[in-house]
C-alpha positions as CSV (number, residue, x, y, z in Angstrom):
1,X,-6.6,-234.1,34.2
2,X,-8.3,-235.5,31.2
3,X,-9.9,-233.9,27.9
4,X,-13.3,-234.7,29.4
5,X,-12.4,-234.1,32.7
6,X,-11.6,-230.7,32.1
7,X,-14.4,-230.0,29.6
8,X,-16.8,-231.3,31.8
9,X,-15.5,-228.8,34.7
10,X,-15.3,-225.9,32.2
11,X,-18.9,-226.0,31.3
12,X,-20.0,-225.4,35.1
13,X,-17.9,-222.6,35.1
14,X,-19.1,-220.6,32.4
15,X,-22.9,-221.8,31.8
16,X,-24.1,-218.3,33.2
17,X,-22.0,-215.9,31.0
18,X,-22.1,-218.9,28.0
19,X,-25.3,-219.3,25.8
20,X,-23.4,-222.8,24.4
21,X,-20.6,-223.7,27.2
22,X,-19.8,-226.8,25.7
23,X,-19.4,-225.6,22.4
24,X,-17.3,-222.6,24.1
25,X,-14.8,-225.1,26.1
26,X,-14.3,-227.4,23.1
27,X,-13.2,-224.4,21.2
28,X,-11.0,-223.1,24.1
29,X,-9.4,-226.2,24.3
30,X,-9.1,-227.1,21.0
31,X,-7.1,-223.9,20.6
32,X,-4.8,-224.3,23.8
33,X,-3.9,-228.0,22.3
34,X,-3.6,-227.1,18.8
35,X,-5.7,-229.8,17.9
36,X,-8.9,-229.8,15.7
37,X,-12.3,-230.8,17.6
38,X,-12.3,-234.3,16.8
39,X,-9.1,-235.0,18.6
40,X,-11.1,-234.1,21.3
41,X,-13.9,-237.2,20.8
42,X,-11.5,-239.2,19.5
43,X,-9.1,-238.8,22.8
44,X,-11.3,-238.2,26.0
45,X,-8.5,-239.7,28.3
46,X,-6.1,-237.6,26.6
47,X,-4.0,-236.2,30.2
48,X,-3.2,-232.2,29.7
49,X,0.3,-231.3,30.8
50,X,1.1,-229.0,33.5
51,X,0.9,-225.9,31.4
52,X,-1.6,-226.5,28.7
53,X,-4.3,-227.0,32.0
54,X,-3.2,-223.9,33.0
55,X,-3.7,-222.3,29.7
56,X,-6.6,-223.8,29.7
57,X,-8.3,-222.7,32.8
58,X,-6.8,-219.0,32.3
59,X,-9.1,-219.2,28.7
60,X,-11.7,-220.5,30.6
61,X,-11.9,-217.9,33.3
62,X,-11.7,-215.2,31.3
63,X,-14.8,-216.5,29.4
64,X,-16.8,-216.6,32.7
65,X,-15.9,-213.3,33.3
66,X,-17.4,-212.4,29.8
67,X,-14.8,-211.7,27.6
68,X,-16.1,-212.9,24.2
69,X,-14.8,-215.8,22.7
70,X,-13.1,-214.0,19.3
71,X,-11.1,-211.9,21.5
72,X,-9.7,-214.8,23.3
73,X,-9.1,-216.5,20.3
74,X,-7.9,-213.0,18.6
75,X,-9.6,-214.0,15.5
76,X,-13.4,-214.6,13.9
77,X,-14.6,-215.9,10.8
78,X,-16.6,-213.5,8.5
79,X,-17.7,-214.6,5.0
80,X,-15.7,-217.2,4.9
81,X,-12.4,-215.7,5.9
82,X,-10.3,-215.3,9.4
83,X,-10.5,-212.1,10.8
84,X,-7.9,-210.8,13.5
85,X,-10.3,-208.8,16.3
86,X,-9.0,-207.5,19.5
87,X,-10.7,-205.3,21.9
88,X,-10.4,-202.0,19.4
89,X,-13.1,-203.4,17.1
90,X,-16.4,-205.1,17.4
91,X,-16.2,-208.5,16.7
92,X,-17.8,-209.4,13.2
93,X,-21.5,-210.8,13.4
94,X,-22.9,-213.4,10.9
95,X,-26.0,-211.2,9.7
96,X,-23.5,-208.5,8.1
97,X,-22.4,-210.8,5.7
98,X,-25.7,-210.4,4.4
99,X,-24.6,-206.1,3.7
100,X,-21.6,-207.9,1.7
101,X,-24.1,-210.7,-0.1
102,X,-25.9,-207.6,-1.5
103,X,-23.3,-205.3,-2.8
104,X,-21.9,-207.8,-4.3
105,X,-25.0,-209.2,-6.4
106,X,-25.6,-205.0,-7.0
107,X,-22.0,-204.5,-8.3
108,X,-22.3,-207.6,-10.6
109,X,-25.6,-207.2,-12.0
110,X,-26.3,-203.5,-11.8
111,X,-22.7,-202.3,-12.7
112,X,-20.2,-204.9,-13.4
113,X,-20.4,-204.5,-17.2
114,X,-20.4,-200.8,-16.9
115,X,-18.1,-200.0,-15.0
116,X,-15.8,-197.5,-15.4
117,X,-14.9,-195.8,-11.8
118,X,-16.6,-197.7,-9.1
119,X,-15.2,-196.1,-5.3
120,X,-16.6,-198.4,-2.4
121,X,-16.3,-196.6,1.2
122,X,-17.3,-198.5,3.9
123,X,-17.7,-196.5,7.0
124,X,-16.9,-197.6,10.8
125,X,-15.0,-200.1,9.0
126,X,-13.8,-201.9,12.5
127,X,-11.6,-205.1,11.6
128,X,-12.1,-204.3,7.6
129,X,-14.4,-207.4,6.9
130,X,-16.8,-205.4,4.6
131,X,-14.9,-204.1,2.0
132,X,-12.1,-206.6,2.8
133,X,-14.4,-209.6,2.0
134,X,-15.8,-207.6,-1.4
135,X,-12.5,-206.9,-2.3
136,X,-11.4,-210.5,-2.3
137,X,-14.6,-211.5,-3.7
138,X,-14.2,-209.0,-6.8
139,X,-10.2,-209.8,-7.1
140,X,-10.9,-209.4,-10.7
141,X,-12.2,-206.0,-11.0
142,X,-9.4,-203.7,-11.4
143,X,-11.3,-200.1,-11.7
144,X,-13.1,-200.4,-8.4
145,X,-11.0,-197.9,-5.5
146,X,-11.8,-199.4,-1.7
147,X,-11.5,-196.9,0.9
148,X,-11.9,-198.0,4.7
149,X,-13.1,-195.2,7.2
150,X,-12.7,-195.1,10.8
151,X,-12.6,-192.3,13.9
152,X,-10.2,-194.9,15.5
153,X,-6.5,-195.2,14.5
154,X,-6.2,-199.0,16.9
155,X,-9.1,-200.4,14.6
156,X,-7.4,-199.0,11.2
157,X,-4.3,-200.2,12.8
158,X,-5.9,-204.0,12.7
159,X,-7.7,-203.4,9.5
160,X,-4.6,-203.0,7.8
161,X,-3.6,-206.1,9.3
162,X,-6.2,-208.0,7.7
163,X,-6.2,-206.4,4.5
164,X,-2.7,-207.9,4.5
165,X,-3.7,-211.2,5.7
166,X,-5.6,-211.4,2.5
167,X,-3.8,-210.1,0.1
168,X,-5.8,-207.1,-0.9
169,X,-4.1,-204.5,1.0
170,X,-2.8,-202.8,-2.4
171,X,-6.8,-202.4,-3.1
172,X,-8.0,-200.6,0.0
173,X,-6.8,-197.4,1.6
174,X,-7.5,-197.0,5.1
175,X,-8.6,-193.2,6.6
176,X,-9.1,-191.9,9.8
177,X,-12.0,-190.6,9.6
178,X,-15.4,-189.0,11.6
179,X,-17.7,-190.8,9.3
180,X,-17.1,-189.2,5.9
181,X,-15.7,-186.1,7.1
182,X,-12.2,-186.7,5.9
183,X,-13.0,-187.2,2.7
184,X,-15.9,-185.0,1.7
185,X,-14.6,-182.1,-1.2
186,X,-11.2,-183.8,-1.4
187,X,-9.3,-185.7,-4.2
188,X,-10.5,-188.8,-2.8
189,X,-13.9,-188.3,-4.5
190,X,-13.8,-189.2,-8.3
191,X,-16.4,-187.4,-10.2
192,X,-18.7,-189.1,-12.6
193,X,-18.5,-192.3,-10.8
194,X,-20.5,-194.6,-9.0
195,X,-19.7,-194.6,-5.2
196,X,-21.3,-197.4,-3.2
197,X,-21.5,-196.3,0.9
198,X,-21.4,-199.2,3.1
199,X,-22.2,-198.2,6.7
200,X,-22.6,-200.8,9.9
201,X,-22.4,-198.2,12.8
202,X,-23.1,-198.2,16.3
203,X,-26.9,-198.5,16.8
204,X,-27.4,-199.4,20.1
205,X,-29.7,-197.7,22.7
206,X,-28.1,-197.2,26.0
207,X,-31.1,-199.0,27.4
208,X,-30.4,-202.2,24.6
209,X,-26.4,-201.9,25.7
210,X,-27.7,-202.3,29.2
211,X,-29.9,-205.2,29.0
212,X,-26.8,-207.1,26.8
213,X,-23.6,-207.7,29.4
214,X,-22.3,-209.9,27.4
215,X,-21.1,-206.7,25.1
216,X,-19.1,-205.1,27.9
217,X,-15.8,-206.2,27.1
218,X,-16.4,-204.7,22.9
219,X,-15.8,-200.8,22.1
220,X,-18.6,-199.0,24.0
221,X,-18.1,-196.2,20.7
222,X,-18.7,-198.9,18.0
223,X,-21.8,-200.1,19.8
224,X,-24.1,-196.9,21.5
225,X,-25.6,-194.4,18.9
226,X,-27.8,-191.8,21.4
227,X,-31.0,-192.2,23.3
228,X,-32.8,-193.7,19.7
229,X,-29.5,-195.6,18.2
230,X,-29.3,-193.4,15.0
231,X,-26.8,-190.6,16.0
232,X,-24.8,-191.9,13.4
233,X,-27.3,-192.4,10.8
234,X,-28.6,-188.5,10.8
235,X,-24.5,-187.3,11.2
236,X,-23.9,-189.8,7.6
237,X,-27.0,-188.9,5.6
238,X,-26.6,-185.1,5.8
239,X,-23.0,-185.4,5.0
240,X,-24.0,-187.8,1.9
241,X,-26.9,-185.0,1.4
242,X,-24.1,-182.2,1.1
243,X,-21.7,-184.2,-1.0
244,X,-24.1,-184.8,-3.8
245,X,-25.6,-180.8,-3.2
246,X,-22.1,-179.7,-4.3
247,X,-20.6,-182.1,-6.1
248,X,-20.0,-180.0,-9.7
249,X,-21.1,-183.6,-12.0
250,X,-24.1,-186.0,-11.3
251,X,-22.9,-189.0,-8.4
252,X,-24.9,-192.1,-8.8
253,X,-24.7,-193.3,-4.9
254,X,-26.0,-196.1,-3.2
255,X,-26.1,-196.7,0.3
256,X,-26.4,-199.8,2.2
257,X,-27.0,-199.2,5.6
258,X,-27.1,-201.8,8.8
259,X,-29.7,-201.7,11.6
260,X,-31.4,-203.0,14.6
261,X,-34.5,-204.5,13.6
262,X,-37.0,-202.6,15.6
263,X,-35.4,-199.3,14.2
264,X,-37.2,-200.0,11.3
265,X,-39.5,-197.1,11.0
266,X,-37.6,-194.9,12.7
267,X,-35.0,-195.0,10.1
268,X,-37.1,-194.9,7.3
269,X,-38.3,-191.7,8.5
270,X,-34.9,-190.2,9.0
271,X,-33.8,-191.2,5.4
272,X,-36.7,-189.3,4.2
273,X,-36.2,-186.2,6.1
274,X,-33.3,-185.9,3.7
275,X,-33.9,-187.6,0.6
276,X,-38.0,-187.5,0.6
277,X,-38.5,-188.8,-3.0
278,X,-36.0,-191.6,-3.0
279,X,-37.4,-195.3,-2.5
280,X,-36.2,-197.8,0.1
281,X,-35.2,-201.2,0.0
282,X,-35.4,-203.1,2.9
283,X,-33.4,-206.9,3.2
284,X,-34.1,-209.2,5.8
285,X,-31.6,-211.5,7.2
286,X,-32.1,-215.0,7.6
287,X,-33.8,-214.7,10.6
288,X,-36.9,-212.6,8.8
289,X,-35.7,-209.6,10.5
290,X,-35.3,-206.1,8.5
291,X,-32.0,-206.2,8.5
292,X,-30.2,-204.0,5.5
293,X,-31.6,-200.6,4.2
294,X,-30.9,-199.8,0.7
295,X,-31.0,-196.0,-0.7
296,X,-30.3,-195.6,-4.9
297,X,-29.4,-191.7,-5.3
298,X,-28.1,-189.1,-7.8
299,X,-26.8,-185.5,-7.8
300,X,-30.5,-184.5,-8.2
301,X,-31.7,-183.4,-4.8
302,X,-35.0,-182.8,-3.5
303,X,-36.5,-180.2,-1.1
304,X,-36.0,-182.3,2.2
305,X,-38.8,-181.7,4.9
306,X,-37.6,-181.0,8.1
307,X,-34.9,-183.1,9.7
308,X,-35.7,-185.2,12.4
C-alpha cells in the first residue's frame, strides 16, 4: 500500500480515541519509515514494504486502543528537549514548562547574583524534565545542588536516563522518596541556603480521571490525589511546615506548585491552613488558566489555623 493509502485508512481507525488522527498517523508513520514529515507530502505513492505496513498498523492499533502517542514513540518533547517516557511516568505536558519558565526567571533575577548555596528539589519528578530542563538551562551555575524525588524506583530508573541523555546527570541526584520524606533532617539539607521546591503531583479527582479515558494507559499513582485532588499537596506543605519549624538556621524557601485549574480556591485555602501570613502568587498558562502557585517562605513560622 501507499503513504496515502495507508494514512488515509489509519485515520478511520483511530478518529474516536484521536483528538488529531491525521496528525497522529503522519507521526506514526513518519517514525516506522524513519523519514521526516515531508517525505510524506513529497512521496504519497511511496509503496511500504511488507514489514514497515506491518509496523505500521501494529502503531496504529495500539493508538485506537488508546495508548498515548509518547509511549509509542518512547519519547516527548518538553522545553525544547527529547524526553524518554514509558508507561512508569506521566508523559510531560506543555503547560509545565511554564513551572520551569518561572524558576528560571526567579533564580536569575531574584538570586543569580547572590547566590551562594542554591538546592532545587523537585518532587514526583516522573521522566526528570523539571529540574533536568533548569539544569541545562543554568549549565553555568556551578553552586546550585539538583535533587530529583520520587516514591517510584521505574520512574527514577528513566530519569536517570535522561539526565544522561543530556548531559547533566553529574548535577542531579536522584532519591526515592515519599514526597520529602527521605530527605527531611538529613545531610541532604544545606543550612543557610535557599531551597526552591518544585512540585507537579498527582491532582486528579477520581471523578476527573473518569471522565478522561484517554489517561488509562499513564500511572494511575502519578495522576489521582483523593476525593478533592490535593492529598499530595496537604502530605508536602506540612512536611515543608516541619522542615522550616526545626531547621536550627533561617531557610529562605519557595515553592512552586502545579494544579488543576478549578482547584484554585481550594488550594489557596490549604496553603493558608499552614502558612496563614504568607502571600500567594498565582501564574496563568497560556490558556488564561491559574496554572502555577507560588509560596516565598522563611524559617519564621506563623500560628497556622486549623488544617484542612
Amino acid at each position: 500500500m501507499t503513504i496515502s493509502q495507508v494514512c488515509s485508512q489509519a485515520e478511520l481507525q483511530i478518529k474516536k480515541t484521536s483528538r488529531s488522527p491525521q496528525l497522529d498517523a503522519e507521526v506514526l508513520l513518519s517514525f516506522v519509515l524513519n523519514k521526516p514529515k515531508e517525505f510524506l507530502y513529497a512521496h504519497p505513492d511511496y509503496h511500504l514494504t511488507k514489514n514497515q505496513h506491518s509496523k505500521f498498523q501494529t502503531l496504529i492499533s495500539r493508538r485506537a486502543a488508546g495508548l498515548p502517542i509518547a509511549y509509542l514513540l518512547g519519547h516527548k518533547e518538553f522545553y525544547g528537549l527529547d524526553f524518554m517516557v514509558n508507561k512508569n511516568v506521566l508523559v510531560p505536558r506543555p503547560e509545565t514548562e511554564l513551572m520551569v519558565d518561572e524558576v528560571l526567571n526567579y533564580i536569575k533575577i531574584n538570586l543569580r547574583s547572590k547566590i551562594k548555596n542554591l538546592q532545587l528539589i523537585d518532587i514526583g519528578t516522573g521522566s526528570g524534565c523539571i529540574p533536568i530542563s533548569i539544569a541545562k538551562n543554568l549549565s553555568r551555575i556551578s553552586n546550585i545542588k539538583y535533587y530529583g524525588l520520587d516514591i517510584s524506583q521505574p520512574a527514577l530508573a528513566l530519569a536517570k536516563r535522561n539526565a544522561k541523555l543530556h548531559h547533566v546527570s553529574r548535577k542531579i541526584k536522584f532519591i526515592k522518596s515519599d514526597l520529602l520524606k527521605n530527605i527531611l533532617n538529613s545531610l541532604f539539607i544545606i543550612h543557610n541556603s535557599s531551597i526552591i521546591i518544585t512540585a507537579n503531583l498527582p491532582y486528579l479527582t477520581p471523578a476527573q480521571y473518569r471522565a478522561n479515558p484517554d489517561l488509562k494507559y499513564e500511572p494511575r499513582q502519578a495522576l489521582l490525589a483523593g476525593s478533592d485532588g490535593l492529598k499530595y499537596y496537604r502530605l508536602l506543605l506540612k512536611q515543608i511546615k516541619n522542615l522550616l519549624r526545626t531547621a536550627p538556621s533561617a531557610l529562605p524557601l519557595t515553592v512552586f506548585l502545579e494544579i488543576d485549574p478549578g482547584q484554585t480556591k481550594k488550594i489557596q485555602k490549604v496553603i493558608h491552613s499552614y502558612f496563614p501570613l504568607t502571600p500567594i502568587l498565582v501564574q496563568k498558562d497560556l490558556a488564561g488558566l491559574n496554572r502555577l502557585f507560588v509560596v516565598k517562605l522563611n524559617h519564621h513560622i506563623s500560628h497556622s489555623r486549623k488544617e484542612v
